[in-house]
N, C-alpha and C positions, 0 to 999 in steps of 0.2 A: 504494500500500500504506500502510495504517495505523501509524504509528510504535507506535502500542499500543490495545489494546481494552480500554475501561474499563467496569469489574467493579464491581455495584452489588449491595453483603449487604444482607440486610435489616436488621443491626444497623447498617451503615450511613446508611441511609435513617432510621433513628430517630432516629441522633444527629444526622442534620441538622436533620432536623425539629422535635427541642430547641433546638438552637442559634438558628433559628428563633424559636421559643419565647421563648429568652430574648433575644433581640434583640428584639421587640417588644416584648419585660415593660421594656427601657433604654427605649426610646422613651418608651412611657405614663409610666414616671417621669421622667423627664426634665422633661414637659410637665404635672408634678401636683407641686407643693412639699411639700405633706403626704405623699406616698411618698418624695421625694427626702430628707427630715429624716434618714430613721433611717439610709439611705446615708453623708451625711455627719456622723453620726452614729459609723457604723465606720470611715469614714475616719482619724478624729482616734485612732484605736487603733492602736499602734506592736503590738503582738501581731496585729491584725486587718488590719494592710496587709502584714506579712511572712508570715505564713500563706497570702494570697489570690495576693501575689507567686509563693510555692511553687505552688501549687493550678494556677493558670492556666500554670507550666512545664509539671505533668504533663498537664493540657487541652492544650497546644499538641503535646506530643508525641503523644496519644491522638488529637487532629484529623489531624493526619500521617497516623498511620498506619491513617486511615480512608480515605484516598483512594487505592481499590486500581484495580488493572490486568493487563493481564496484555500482555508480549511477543511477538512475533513470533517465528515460528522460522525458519531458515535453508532458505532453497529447494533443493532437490538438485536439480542441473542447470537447463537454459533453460525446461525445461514445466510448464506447471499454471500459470493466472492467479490461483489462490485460494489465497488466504494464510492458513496454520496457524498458532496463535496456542500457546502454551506453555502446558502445563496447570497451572504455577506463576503464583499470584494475589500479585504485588507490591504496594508503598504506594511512596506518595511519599519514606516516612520512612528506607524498606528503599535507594533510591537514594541518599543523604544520608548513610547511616551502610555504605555500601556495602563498605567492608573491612573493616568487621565480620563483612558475613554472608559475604563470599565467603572470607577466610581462615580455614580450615577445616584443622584440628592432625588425627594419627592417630588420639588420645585424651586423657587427661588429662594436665593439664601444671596447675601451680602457678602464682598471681597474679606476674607478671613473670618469668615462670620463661624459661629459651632452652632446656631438654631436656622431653621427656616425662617424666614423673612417675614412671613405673617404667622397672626394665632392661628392653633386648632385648638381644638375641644378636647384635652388629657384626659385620660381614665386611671387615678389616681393608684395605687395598692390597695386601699381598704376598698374601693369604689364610690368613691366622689370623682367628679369631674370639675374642672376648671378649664379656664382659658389660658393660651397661653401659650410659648415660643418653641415648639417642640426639637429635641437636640437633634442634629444631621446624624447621618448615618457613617460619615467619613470626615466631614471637616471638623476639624476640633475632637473626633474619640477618642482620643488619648486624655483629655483635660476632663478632668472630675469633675472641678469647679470653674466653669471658662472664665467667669466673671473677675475671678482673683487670680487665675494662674496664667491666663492666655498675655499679657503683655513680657510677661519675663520670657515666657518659652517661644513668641515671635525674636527678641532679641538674643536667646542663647542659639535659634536657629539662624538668623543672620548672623551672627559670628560666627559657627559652625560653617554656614557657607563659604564666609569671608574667606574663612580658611584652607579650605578647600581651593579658591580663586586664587589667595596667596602663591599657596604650592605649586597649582599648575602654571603659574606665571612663573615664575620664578624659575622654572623648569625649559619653561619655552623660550626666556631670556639665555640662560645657560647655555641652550643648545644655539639659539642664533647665532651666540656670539664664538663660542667651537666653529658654525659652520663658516661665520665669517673670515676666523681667523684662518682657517685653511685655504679658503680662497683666497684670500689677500696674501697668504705668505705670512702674517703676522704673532704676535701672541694672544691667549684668549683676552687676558688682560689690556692689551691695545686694542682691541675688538669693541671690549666694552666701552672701554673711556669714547673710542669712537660713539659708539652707538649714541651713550650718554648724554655726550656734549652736540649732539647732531652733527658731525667734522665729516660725515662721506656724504655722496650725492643724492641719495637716496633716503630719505625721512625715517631712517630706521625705528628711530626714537616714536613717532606718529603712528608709524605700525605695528610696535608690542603696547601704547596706550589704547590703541583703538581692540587692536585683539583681546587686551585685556578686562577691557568693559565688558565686552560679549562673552565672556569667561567668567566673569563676575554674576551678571547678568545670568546664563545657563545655573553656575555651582547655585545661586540664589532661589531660581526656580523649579531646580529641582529638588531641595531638601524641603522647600516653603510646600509643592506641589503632593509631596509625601505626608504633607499633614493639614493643609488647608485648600481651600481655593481660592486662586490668587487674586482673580478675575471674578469672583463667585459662581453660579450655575445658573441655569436659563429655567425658562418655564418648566421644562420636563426636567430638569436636574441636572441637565446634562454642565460639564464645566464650561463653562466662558472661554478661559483660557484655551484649552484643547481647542475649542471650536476657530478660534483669532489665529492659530497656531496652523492648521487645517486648511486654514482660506488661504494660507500663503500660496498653495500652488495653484489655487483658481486663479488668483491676480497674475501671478505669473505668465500663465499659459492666455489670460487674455491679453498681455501686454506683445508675448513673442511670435505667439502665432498669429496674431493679427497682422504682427510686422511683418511676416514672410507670406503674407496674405498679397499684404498694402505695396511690397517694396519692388516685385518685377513690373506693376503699374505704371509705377511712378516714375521708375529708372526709365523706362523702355520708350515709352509717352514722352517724357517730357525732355530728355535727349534728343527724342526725332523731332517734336517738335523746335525746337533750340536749335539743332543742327540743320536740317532739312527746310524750314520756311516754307513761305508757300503754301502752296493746299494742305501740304501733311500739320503746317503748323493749326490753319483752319479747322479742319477736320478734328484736330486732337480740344484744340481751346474749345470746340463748340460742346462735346462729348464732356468735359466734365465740367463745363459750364450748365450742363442741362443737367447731371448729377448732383452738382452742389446747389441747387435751385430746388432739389426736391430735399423734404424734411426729413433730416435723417431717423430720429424718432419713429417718423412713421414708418418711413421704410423698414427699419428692422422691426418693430412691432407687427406689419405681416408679415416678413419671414418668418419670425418666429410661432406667431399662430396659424401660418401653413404647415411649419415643422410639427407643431401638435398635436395638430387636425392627422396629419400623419402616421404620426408614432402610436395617437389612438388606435387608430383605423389597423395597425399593424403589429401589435402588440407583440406576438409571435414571435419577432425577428429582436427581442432585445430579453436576454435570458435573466439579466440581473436589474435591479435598479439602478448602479454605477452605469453599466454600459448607457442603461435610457438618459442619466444626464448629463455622459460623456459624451452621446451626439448632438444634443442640444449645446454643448460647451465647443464644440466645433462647428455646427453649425453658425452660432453668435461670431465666432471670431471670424467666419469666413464673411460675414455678411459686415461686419464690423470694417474687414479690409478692404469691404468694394467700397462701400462710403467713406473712408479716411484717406484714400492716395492721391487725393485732389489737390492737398495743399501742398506738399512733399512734392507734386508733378510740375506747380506753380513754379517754386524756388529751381529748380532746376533746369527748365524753361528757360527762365530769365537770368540763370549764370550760364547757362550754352549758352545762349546767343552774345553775351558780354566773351564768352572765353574764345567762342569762335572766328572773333575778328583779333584775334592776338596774332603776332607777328611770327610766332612756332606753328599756327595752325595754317596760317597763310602759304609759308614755306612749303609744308606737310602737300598742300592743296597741289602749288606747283610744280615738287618734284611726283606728281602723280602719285599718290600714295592711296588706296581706297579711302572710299567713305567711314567703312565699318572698322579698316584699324585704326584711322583717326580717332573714331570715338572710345575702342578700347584702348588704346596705348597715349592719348594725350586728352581727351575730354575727359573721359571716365574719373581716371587719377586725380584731376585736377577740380571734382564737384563733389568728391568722395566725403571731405571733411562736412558738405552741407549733408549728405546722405547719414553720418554717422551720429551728427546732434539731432536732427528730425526723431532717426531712431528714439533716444533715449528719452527727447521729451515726449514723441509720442507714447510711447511706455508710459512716462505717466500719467500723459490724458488720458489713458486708454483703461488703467487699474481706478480710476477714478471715473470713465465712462459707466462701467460696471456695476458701481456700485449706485449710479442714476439710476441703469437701468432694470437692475434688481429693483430698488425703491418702488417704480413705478410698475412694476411686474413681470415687464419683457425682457428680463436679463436672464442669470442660468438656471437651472431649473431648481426649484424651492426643496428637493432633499440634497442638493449638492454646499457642503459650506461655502460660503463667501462672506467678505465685506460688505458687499452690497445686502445678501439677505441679512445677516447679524442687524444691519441699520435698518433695513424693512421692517425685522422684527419688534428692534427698538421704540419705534413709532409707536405702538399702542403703547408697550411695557412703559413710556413716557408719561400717558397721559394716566395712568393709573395710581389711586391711591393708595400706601406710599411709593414713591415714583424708581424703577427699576431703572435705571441710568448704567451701570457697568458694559452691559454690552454694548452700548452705542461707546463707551467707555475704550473699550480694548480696540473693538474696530478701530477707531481714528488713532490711536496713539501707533498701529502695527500698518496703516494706512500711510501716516504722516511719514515714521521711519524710510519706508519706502520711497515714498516717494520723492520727501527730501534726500536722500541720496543720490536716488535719479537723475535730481537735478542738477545736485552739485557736479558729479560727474559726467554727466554732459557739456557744463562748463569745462572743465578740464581738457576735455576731449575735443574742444571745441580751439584750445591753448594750443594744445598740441597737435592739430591735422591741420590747423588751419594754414594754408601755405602764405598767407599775406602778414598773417601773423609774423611768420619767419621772416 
């Protein structure tokens, strides 16, 4: 029997298939100095290596939680050789963060709370009943008395964590500065003082403060996570926290696959347009002229209630719930990338035609050089830096689109986590008496992180390709 049957989405298979992608894109540069420039280029940015540090925590938790599975279930009696598998589609990540998802409260309870959030009706020992804040069933059961012991035992677990953060820092300094001083020829002792004083090129000093926050941050949340909830729990109990933690890889995958949705568009259009003039310029300006004229709102609002009407109608063809809001979750990003490579087509557009009367393109024209390797070998290269900040700020219109269009209903579908549903939910849990606030709570703060990251490093990125800059 198979300890487990591994589950292949198709948003899965995409995002390997980028990763892919950008593993070959390190290679080729690697082995080309004039791509590796503008690399190390953002290197030497203390903004652009604490950003990228952030960026690659949430990619590592978004790759987790793409490697799904699904269990075995327990055989009833000695018969049957064929083994049923669970119709719950797991990740590697959901193993890892495992009491998270399995401690599961009646309902809402407040961020380190040990009662549920409102009275019930107690059934005393002798049999009287009263009113009153019944204890959870995992947050706070260690504390007898939460009332009197729960503030020491929050602070012996933050120092316990602390310490924990200590050590693996301290560890991870250690070894940088070994691995440096090997490289450099030096001693570990010169390594440090380097790192220390920031005296090499590279913000070494920037990048064990920023690693060390998110080391702090994890040892914190996982000792806190072992005995309260951070985040408190939602309506059906489930925790906050896990659920913020969970939406990481929906934002993700709306951010990247929208982009490889949006990006042959935009390149391919607004190049020829730039380059070619003329009717082809015509032709292209009128097409997404007539695109961004229509309300993008609505437009995805029926795709996605033709995609419904569908999957009703087809029930059959989707064996798990995962897969049914794993094609809604591609379907959104594919509809997401027809209506967003307009603007991205614009900007490009209008640096062709400025690059194309340049005195290298002219030449190019004259010694008869085609069309098509002028655009690969001196256009392309030379609009790349506008292609590579669009990217990243649309990434974070796009994690931010999401979450609109969760709000208003048309976004991914309501059993898959996100930011967007977390704030949808939030909406009533708001107006209710007393007012449940943490989940709209955790969304924005695991929103913000993101996205300001995004930014900053787009800026960076923006330092470093851009060739006027230089």
């Amino acid at each position: 029997m198979m300890l487990f049957k591994p589950v292949l989405l198709w948003t899965d298979m995409l995002l390997w298939l980028l990763l892919a992608g950008v593993a070959f894109y390190a290679w080729r540069v690697r082995r080309r100095e004039h791509l590796l420039q503008p690399w190390r280029r953002l290197l030497r940015s203390r903004s652009g290596v604490a950003s990228a540090v952030v960026l690659l925590a949430f990619v590592a938790v978004g790759v987790l939680d793409s490697l799904h599975f699904r269990l075995p279930l327990e055989k009833l009696g000695n018969g049957g050789a064929e083994t049923h598998y669970s119709p719950e589609v797991l990740s590697v990540f959901d193993l890892m963060v495992g009491p998270l998802r399995k401690q599961v409260e009646k309902t809402y309870s407040a961020p380190f709370a040990a009662h549920l959030y409102t009275k019930e009706t107690i059934e005393l020992p002798g049999g009287k009943q009263v009113r009153d804040y019944p204890r959870l069933k995992f947050g706070g059961a260690h504390l007898r008395e939460p009332a009197r012991e729960q503030a020491g035992d929050v602070a012996v677990t933050a120092l316990q964590g602390g310490v924990y953060a200590l050590a693996l820092c301290g560890g991870l300094a250690v070894a940088l500065a070994v691995w440096l001083a090997r490289r450099r020829g030096i001693s570990p002792g010169a390594a440090w003082t380097m790192i220390r004083h920031g005296c090499d090129e590279i913000p070494w000093r920037t990048l064990l403060a920023t690693i060390g926050l998110l080391v702090l941050f994890v040892c914190l949340a996982t000792v806190f996570s072992a005995k309260y909830h951070i985040f408190g729990t939602d309506k059906v109990g489930q925790d906050v926290f896990y659920l913020a933690l969970k939406s990481i890889r929906t934002g993700l995958m709306i951010g990247t696959l929208t982009t490889l949705v949006m990006l042959p568009f935009a390149l391919l259009l607004g190049i020829m347009a730039g380059y070619f003039r003329g009717w082809v310029d015509d032709v292209i300006q009128y097409t997404y002229t007539t695109l961004s004229s229509i309300p993008g709102v609505l437009l995805i609002a029926a795709a996605v209630l033709i995609l419904q009407v569908y999957m009703d109608s087809n029930q059959e063809l989707f064996d798990t719930v995962a897969a049914r809001a794993d094609i809604r979750l591609l379907f959104l990003c594919v509809i997401l990338g027809i209506t967003s490579w307009t603007g991205l087509c614009r900007l490009l557009r209008g640096e062709t035609l400025k690059v194309r009367e340049m005195e290298f393109i002219q030449a190019a024209t004259a010694f008869g050089i085609g069309h098509f390797r002028i655009i690969a070998r001196h256009i392309l290269p030379n609009v790349m830096h506008i292609v590579l900040i669009s990217i990243v700020l649309d990434f974070s219109a796009l994690v931010l689109a999401e979450a609109v269009l969760s709000y208003v209903g048309v976004g991914v579908d309501p059993a898959m986590q996100s930011w967007g549903n977390m704030i949808n939910g939030a909406r009533l849990e708001m107006a209710r008496e007393p007012m449940v606030w943490w989940s709209l709570l955790a969304a924005f703060v695991f929103m913000f992180v993101l996205v300001l990251s995004a930014n900053l490093f787009s800026d960076r990125v923006r330092d470093a390709f851009d060739p006027r800059v230089r």
